[in-house]
C-alpha positions as CSV (number, residue, x, y, z in Angstrom):
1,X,0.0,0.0,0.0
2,X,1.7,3.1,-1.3
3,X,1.7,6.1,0.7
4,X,1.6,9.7,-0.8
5,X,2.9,12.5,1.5
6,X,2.0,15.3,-0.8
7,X,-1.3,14.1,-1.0
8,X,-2.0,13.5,2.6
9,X,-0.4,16.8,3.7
10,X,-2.8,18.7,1.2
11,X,-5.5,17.2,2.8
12,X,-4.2,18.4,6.2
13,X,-3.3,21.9,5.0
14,X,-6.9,22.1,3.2
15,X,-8.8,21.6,7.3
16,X,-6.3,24.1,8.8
17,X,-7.7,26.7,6.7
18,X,-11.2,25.9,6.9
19,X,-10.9,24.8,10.9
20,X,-9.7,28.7,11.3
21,X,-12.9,30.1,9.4
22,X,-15.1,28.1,11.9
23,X,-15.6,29.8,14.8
24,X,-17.4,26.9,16.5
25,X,-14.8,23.9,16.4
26,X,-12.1,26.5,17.5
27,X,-14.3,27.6,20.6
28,X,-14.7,23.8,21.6
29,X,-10.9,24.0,22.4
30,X,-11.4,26.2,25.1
31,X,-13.2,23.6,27.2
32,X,-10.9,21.7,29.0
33,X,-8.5,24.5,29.4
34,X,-10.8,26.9,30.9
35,X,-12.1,23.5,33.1
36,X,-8.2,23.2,33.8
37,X,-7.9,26.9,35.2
38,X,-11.2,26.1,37.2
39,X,-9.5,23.0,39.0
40,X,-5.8,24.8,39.3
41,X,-7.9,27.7,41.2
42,X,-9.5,25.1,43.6
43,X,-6.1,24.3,45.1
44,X,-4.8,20.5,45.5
45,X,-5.9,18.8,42.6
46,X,-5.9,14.9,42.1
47,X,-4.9,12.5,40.1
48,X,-8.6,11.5,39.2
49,X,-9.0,15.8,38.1
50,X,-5.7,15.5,35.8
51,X,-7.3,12.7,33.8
52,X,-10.8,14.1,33.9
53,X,-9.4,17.4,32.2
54,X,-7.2,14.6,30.0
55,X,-10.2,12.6,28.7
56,X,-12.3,15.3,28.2
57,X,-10.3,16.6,25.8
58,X,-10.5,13.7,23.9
59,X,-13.7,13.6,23.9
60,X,-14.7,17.5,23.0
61,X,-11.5,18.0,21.4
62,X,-10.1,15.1,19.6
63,X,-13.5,13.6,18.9
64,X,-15.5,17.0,18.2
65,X,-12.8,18.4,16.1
66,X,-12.7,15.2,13.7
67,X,-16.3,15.1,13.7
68,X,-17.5,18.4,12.6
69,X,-14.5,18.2,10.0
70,X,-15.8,15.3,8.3
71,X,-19.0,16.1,9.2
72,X,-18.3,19.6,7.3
73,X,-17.4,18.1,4.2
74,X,-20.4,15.6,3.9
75,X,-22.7,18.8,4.4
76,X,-20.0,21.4,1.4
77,X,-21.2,18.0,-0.3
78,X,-16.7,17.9,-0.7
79,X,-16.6,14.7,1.1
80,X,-17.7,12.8,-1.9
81,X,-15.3,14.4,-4.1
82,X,-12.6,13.7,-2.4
83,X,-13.9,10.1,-1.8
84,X,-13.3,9.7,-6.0
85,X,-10.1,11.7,-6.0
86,X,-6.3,9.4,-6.6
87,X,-6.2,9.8,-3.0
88,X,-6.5,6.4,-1.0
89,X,-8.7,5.5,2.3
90,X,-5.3,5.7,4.2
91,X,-3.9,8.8,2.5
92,X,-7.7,10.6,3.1
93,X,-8.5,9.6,6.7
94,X,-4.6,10.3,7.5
95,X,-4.7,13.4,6.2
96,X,-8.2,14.5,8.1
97,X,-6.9,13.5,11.5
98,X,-3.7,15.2,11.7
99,X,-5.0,18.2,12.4
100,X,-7.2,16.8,15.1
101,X,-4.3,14.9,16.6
102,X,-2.2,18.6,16.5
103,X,-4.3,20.2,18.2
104,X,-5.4,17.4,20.7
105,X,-1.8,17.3,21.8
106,X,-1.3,20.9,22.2
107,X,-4.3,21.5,24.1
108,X,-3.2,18.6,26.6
109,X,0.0,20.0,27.0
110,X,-1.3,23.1,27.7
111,X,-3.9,21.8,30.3
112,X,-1.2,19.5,32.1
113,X,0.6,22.8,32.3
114,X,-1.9,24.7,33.5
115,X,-2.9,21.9,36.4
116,X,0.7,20.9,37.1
117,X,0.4,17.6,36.5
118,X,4.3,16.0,35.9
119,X,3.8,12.0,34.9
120,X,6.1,10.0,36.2
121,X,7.8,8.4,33.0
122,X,6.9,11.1,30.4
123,X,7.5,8.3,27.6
124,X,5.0,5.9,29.1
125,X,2.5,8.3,29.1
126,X,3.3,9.5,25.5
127,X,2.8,6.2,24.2
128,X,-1.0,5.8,26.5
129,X,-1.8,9.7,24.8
130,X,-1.4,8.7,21.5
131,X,-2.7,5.3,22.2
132,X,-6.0,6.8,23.5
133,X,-6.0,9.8,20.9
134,X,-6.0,7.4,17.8
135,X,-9.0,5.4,19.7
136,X,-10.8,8.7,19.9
137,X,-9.8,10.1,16.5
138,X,-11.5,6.7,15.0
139,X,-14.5,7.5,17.1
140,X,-14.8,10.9,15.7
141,X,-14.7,9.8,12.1
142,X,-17.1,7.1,12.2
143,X,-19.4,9.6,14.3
144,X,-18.9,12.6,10.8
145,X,-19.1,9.7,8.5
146,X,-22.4,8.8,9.5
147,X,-23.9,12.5,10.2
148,X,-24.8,14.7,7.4
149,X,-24.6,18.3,8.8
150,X,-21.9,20.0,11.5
151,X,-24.8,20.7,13.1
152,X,-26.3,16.9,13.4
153,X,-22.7,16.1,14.3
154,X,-22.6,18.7,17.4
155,X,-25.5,17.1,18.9
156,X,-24.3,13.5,18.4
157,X,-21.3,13.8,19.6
158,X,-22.6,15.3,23.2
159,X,-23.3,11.7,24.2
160,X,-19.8,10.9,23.5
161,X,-18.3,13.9,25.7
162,X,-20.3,12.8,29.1
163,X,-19.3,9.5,28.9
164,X,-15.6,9.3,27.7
165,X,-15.1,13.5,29.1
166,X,-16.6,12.7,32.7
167,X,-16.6,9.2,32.7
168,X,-13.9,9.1,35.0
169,X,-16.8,9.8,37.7
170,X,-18.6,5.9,36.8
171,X,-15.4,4.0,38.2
172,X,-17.2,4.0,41.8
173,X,-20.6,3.5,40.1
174,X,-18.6,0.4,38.2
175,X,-17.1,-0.7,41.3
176,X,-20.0,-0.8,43.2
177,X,-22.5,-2.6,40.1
178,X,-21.7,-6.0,39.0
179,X,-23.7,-5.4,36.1
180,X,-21.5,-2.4,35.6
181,X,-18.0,-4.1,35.7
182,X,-17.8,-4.2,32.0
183,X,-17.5,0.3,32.3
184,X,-14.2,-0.5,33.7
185,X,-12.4,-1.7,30.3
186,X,-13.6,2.0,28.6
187,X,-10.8,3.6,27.5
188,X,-11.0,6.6,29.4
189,X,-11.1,4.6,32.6
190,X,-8.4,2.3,31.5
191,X,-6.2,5.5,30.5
192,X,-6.9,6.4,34.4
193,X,-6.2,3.1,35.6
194,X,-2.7,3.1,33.6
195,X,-1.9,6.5,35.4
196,X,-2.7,5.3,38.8
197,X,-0.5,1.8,38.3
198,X,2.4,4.7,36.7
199,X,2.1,6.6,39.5
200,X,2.8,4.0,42.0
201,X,5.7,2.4,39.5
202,X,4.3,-0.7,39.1
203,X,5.3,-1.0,35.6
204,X,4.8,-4.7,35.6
205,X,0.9,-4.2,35.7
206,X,1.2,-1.1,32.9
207,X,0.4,-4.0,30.0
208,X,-3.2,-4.3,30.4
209,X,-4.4,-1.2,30.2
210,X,-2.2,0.2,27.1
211,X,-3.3,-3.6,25.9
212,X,-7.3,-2.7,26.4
213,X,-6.4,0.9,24.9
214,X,-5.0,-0.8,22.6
215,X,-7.7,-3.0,21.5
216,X,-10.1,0.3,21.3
217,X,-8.0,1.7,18.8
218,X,-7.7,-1.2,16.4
219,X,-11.3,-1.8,16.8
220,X,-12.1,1.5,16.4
221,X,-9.6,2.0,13.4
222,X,-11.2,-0.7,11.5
223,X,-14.6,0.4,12.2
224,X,-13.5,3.9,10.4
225,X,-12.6,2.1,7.6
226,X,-15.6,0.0,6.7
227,X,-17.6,3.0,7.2
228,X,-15.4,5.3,5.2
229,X,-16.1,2.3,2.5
230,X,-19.4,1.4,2.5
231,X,-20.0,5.3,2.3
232,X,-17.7,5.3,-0.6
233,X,-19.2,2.2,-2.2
234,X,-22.8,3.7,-1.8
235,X,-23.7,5.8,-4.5
């Protein structure tokens, strides 16, 4: 499967100018940073708080962002076009999610700065950020794929931001439910899970969770895909 650079950075280029001309993905971003300020002002904050502000971004920026790009293009009616173009699947949905990835990482590094938070192995926690990022990058496409306006896409993706943005709050619910065990292997609770077992050094236990994280973003990648192609093979 051949690769092209040019053709995937074009597509990337072609979302940073339209992402500045809308006013409502860029004011999204501001949501876990302003919720990071709020938490900073509140004095000693937790590890539970850093990976709420953490997932949340995920969720309303990662997720959002990708959405309402893809979700943009199916309602410019451009999405199609560029479905038929030389570009291939991998060139077009690599190209539509770097700029959702930039800007997912920048806004967590901003937010970890503004809370404080230091990891305790900064490569470990790399590898569970963009581990959990391409899980929620897949969400967001398959979530613009199958929504027809920015709009439509906004609403559909609120869902989305309570339970993988907050969801950090159902681990006691989970705890306390059998039926509710299964909430535990969601990724955002997994990612928290990871930090707590990083925190206390028990790097011997870190495989599971980067393995469940794992499994959401394969899962979540091919998902992408056969939606991007049924789309594609639908008209």
């Amino acid at each position: 499967m051949n690769l092209s650079i040019q053709r995937t950075l074009a597509i990337f280029l072609k979302d940073v100018k339209d992402v500045t001309r809308n006013l409502f993905v860029t004011t999204t971003l501001l949501v876990p940073i302003l919720l990071a300020i709020a938490y900073r002002n509140l004095g000693d904050i937790t590890l539970e708080i850093h990976y709420t502000v953490i997932n949340l971004t995920f969720s309303s920026v990662t997720a959002f962002v990708q959405c309402t790009l893809i979700a943009e293009e199916k309602e410019k009616n451009t999405l199609r076009t560029l479905m038929l173009s030389p570009a291939t699947t991998s060139e077009i949905l690599l190209g539509k999610s770097l700029l959702s990835l930039l800007i997912t990482l920048i806004t967590i590094l901003l937010c970890i700065q503004i809370t404080g938070y230091v990891p305790e192995h900064v490569g470990l926690f790399a590898l569970a950020i963009i581990g959990s990022c391409l899980f929620y990058l897949a969400l967001g496409t398959v979530l613009g794929l199958i929504t027809k306006s920015v709009m439509e896409a906004s609403v559909v993706v609120l869902p989305i931001m309570f339970l993988f943005g907050f969801g950090t709050m159902l681990e006691t619910l989970a705890s306390n439910n059998t039926y509710l065990k299964l909430l535990e292997y969601l990724p955002n609770l997994q990612l928290l899970r990871f930090a707590e077992l990083l925190e206390q050094q028990k790097f011997t236990s870190l495989g599971l969770p980067l393995l469940v994280i794992g499994i959401w973003s394969i899962l979540g990648a091919l998902l992408a895909v056969m939606v991007y192609r049924k789309q594609l093979n639908s008209r």
